[in-house]
C-alpha positions in Angstrom: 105.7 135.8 109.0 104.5 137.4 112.5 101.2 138.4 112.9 101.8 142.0 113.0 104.2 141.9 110.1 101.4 140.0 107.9 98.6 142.9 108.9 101.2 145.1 108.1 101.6 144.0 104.6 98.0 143.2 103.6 97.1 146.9 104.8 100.0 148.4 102.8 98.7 146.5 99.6 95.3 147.1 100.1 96.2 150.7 100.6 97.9 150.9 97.1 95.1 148.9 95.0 93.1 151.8 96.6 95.4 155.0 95.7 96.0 153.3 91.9 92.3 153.3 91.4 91.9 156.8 92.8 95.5 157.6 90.3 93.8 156.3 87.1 90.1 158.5 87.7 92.5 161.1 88.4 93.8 161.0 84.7 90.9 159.6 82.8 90.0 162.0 79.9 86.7 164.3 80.1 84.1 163.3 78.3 83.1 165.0 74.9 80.5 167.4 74.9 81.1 167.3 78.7 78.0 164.5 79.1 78.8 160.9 79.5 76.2 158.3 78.5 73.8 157.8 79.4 72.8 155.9 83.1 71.8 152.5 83.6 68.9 151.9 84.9 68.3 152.5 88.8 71.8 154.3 88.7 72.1 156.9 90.9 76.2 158.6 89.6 79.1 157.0 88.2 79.1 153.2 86.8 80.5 150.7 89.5 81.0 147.9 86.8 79.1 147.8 83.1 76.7 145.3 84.2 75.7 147.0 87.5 74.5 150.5 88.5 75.7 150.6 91.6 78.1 149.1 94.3 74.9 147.9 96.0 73.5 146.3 93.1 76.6 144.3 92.6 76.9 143.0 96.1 73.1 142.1 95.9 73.5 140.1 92.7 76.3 138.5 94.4 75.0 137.5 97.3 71.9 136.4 95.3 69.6 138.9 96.9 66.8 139.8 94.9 64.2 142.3 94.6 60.6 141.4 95.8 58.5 140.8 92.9 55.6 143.1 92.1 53.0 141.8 90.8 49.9 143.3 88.9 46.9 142.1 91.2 47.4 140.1 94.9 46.7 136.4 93.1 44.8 134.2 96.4 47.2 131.5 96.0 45.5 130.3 99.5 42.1 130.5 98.3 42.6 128.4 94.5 44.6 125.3 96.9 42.2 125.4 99.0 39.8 124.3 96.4 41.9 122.2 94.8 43.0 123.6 92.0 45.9 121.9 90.9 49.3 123.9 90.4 49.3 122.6 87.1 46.0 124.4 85.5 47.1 127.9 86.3 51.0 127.2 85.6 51.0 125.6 82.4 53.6 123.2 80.9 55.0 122.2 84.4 54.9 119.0 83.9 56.3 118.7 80.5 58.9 121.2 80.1 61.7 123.4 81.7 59.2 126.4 82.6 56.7 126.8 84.8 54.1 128.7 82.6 52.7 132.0 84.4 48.7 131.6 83.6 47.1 134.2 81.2 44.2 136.4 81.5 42.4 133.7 79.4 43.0 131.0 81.7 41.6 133.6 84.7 38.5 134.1 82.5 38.2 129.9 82.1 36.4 129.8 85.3 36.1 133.4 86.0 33.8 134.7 83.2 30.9 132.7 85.6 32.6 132.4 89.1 32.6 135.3 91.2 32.5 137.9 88.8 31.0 140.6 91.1 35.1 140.7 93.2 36.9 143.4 92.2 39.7 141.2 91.7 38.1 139.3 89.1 36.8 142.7 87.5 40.0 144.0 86.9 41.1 140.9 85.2 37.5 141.3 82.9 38.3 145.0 82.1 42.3 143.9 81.0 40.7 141.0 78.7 38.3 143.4 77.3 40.8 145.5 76.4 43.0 143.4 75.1 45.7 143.1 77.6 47.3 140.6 79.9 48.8 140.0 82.9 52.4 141.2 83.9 53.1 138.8 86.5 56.9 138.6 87.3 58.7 135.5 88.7 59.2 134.9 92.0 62.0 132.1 92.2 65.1 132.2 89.3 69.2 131.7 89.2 71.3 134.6 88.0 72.9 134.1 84.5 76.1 133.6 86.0 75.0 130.6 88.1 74.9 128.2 85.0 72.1 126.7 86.0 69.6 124.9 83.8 66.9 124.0 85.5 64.4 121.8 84.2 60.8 121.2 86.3 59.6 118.3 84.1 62.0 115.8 85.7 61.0 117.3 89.0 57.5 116.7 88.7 57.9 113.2 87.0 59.7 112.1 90.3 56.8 113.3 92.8 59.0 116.1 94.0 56.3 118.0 95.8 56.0 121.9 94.3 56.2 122.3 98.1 59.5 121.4 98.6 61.4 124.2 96.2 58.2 126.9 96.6 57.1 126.4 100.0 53.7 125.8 101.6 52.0 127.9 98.5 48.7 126.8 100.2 49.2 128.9 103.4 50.1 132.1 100.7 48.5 135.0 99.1 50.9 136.4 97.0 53.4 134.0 96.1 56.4 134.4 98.2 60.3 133.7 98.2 60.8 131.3 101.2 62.9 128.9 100.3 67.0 129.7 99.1 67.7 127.8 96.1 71.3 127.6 96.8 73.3 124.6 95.9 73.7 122.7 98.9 69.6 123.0 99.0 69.7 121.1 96.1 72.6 118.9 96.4 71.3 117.6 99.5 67.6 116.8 98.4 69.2 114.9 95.2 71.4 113.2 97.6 68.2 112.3 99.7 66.6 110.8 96.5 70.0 109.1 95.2 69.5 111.6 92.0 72.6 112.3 90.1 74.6 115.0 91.5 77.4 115.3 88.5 78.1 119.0 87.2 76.4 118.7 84.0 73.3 117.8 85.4 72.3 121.0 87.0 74.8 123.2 85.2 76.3 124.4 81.3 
């Protein structure tokens, strides 16, 4: 098929996908009452797919883009390395489980109820233990649902895989930020580099 001819016919489909989608709004009934239901969350009008608010949403979940994390106070990531705190205190379970554990207001107040309890910092974190409350610290690295991945850190940690390798120089941070992809040929690659096993069923369900 000529060039031309082959443009030809891909625009010509395209085109028609496009009209029969427009055809079927065209004829989809009103809704009772004249309300719809209710929006998803973040959407702005009309429902792109049932899983996603928005066009935008979709293509970011697709391309794996995901929103910065907000967290509830700037954690000194830089400062705690720095003296030597291991990863392990604040981030329980690490090293014997699936999860890297997000560390409580009670662990804060382990060495904070004596150390430097005149920073602000630290007397916010005082004021949401007195009350009762903790920390809503949200995760930084994660795969999608639809990635299949199960990732376990135990294994990781047991091989001397340095938390620097998958989080980045951590050390050099305040607020813990994404900077390195987690895509599979990141991953691939570095088990290829340590002759780890690289079947399916290893990484994935």
């Amino acid at each position: 098929m000529r060039p031309h001819v082959r443009f030809t016919a891909t625009a010509a489909v395209l085109a028609s996908a496009l009209a029969a989608g427009v055809g079927c709004r065209l004829f989809e009934p009103a809704p009772a009452g004249g309300a719809g239901a209710p929006p998803l969350p973040g959407q702005i009008g009309g429902v792109f797919t049932t899983a996603r608010p928005t066009f935008g949403a979709a293509v970011d979940d697709f391309l794996n883009r995901r929103p910065a994390a907000e967290q509830p106070i700037e954690f000194p990531h830089d400062v705690h390395v720095g003296k030597e705190i291991a990863c392990e205190f604040c981030h329980e379970g690490v090293d014997k489980g699936p999860v890297a554990g997000l560390p409580s207001v009670r662990t804060c107040m382990i060495c904070h109820e004596a150390i430097a309890t005149d920073r602000p910092r630290i007397q916010q974190i005082t004021a949401l233990r007195d009350k009762g409350l903790d920390l809503a610290w949200a995760r930084v690295y994660g795969f999608a649902a639809e990635d299949h991945v199960r990732f376990n850190h135990a294994p990781h940690i047991r091989a001397k895989v340095e938390c620097a390798a998958c989080h980045g120089n951590v050390g050099a941070m305040t607020v813990a930020e994404p900077v390195v992809e987690h895509t599979m040929g990141f991953c691939v690659n570095c088990h290829n580099a340590r002759k780890a096993s690289v079947d399916c069923l290893t990484c994935h369900f």
